[in-house]
C-alpha positions in Angstrom: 35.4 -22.1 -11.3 35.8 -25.5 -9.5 33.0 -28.0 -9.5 30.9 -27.9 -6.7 31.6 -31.0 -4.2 28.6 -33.6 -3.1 28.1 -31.8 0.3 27.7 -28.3 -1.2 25.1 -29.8 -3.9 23.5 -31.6 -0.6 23.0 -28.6 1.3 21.5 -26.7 -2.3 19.0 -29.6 -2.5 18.2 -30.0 1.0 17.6 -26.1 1.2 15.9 -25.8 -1.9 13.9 -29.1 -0.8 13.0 -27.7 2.5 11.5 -24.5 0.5 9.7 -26.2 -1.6 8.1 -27.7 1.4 7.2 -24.7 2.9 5.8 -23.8 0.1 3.3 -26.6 -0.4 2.5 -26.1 2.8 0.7 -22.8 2.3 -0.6 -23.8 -0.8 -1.9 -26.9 1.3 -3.5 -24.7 4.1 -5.2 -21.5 1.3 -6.7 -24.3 -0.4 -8.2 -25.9 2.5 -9.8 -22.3 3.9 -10.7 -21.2 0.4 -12.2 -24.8 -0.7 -10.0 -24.7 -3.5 -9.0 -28.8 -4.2 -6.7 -27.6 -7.1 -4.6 -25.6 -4.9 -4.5 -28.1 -2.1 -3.5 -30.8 -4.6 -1.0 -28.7 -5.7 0.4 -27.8 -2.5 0.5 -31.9 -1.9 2.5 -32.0 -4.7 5.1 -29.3 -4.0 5.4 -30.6 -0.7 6.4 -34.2 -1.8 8.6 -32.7 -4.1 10.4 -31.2 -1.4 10.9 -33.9 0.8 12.3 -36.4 -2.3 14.8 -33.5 -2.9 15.8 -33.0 0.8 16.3 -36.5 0.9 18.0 -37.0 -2.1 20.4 -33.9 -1.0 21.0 -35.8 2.5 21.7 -38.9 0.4 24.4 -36.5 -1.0 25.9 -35.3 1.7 26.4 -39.1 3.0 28.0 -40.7 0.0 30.6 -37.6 -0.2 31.3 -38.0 3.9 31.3 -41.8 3.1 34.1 -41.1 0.1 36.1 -38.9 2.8 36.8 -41.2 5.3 
């Protein structure tokens, strides 16, 4: 099977970054109406996660466009 190429790995880690966002999200919001900190933290947490790995999977997607042209 051929190796995946920078902007396919991009797109995986953006999606998979954008998810993870989403996720933290909810956690973010039940903690806040339950008064549960721990699940609010962790929801911060997922959520910044996320948004390294998006960014990081944009980053990808550059460098291989950059290496095309």
């Amino acid at each position: 099977m051929a190796e995946k190429d920078l902007t396919q790995r991009g797109t995986e880690n953006s999606v998979e970054g954008k998810g993870k966002d989403a996720k933290g999200k909810v956690k973010d919001a039940v903690g806040g109406l339950t008064g549960d900190t721990s699940l609010q933290a962790e929801g911060k947490l997922d959520q910044a996660k996320g948004k390294v790995q998006d960014t990081f999977g944009k980053a990808q997607r550059n460098v291989d466009d950059d290496n095309r042209a």
